[in-house]
Each structure stands twice: as structure tokens, then as C-alpha cells.
C-alpha positions as semicolon CSV with decimal commas, in nm:
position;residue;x (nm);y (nm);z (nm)
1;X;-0,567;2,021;2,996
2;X;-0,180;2,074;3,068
3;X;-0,054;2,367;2,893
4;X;0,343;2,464;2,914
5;X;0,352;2,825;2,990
6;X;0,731;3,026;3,047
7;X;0,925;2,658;3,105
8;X;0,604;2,549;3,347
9;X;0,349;2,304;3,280
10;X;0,001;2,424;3,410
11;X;-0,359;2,286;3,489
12;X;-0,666;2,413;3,666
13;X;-0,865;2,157;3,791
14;X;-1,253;2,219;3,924
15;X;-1,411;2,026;4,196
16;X;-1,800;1,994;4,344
17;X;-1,653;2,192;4,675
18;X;-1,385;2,200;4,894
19;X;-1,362;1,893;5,086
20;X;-1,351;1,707;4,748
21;X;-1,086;1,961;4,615
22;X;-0,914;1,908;4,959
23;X;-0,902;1,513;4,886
24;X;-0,770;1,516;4,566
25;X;-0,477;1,772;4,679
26;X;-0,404;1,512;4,980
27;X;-0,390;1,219;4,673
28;X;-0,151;1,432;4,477
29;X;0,032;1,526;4,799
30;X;0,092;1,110;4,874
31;X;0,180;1,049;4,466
32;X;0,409;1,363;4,437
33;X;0,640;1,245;4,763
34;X;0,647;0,885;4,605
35;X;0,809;1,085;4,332
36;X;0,998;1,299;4,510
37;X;0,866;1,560;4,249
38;X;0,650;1,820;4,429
39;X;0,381;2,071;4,264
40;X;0,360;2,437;4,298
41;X;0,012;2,517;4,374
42;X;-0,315;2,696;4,491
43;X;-0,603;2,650;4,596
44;X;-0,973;2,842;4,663
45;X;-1,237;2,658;4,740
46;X;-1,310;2,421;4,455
47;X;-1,049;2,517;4,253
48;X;-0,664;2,371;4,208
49;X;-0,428;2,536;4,011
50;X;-0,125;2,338;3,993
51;X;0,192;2,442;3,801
52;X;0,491;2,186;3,758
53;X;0,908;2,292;3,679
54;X;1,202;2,105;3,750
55;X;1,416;2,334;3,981
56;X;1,712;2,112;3,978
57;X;1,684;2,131;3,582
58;X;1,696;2,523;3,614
59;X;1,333;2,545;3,600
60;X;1,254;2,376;3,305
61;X;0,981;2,129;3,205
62;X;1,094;1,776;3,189
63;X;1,025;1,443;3,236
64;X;0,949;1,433;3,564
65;X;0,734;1,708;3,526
66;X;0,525;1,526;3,209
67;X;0,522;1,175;3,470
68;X;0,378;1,392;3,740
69;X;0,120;1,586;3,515
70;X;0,024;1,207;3,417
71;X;-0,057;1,083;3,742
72;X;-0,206;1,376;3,863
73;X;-0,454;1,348;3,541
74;X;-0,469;0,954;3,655
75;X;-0,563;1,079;4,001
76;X;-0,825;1,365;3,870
77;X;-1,023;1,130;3,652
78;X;-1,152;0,982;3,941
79;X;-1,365;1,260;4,036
């Protein structure tokens, strides 16, 4: 699902609607502060597209990137 694109990891992740798409941005929102590793993304309608780069790296992918994508794919499967 993750795919590392120009020193970003990416995923699009599809949802029944909005209000589900909507919950599982909040649950991301909740894991990415316990973190302190926060995602770049977008959203329309059912649709997330969430892209992940460590800015204090120089906007590279690294491990806290990978540990984030993780969770977030933790988080996702329970939809």
C-alpha cells in the first residue's frame, strides 16, 4: 500500500463515506501527536491521501516515517 515517492512515503486509503473517512483521520490525528510525527494530507469525501517525510531529517523518509505508516495501516485495518 505505502509507496516512497521523491523522499515521501505515500498511501491512499478508501472509505464507505465521509463520516467513516472523517473517523479514521481523527484516529490518526490522536496516534500521530502521541508520536509527535504528523502526516501531510487530504481529504475528499471518502478518500485519504496521506503522504509522510521527516522535515527535521531534510525531508527524507525515515524511521519515524516507516513507525507512523505502521500504525496508520494498524489503525486502517479496522475498517
Amino acid at each position: 500500500m505505502w509507496q516512497e515517492v521523491k523522499n515521501r512515503l505515500q498511501a491512499t486509503f478508501k472509505f464507505k463515506d465521509f463520516p467513516e473517512a472523517f473517523t479514521f483521520m481523527t484516529q490518526v490525528a490522536f496516534a500521530a501527536e502521541k508520536m509527535g510525527h504528523h502526516p501531510d494530507w487530504h481529504n475528499v469525501w471518502n478518500t485519504v491521501d496521506i503522504q509522510l517525510t521527516t522535515h527535521e531529517a531534510g525531508n527524507i523518509v525515515t524511521d519515524k516515517d516507516r513507525e507512523l505508516a505502521a500504525a496508520i495501516d494498524v489503525i486502517y485495518a479496522r475498517f
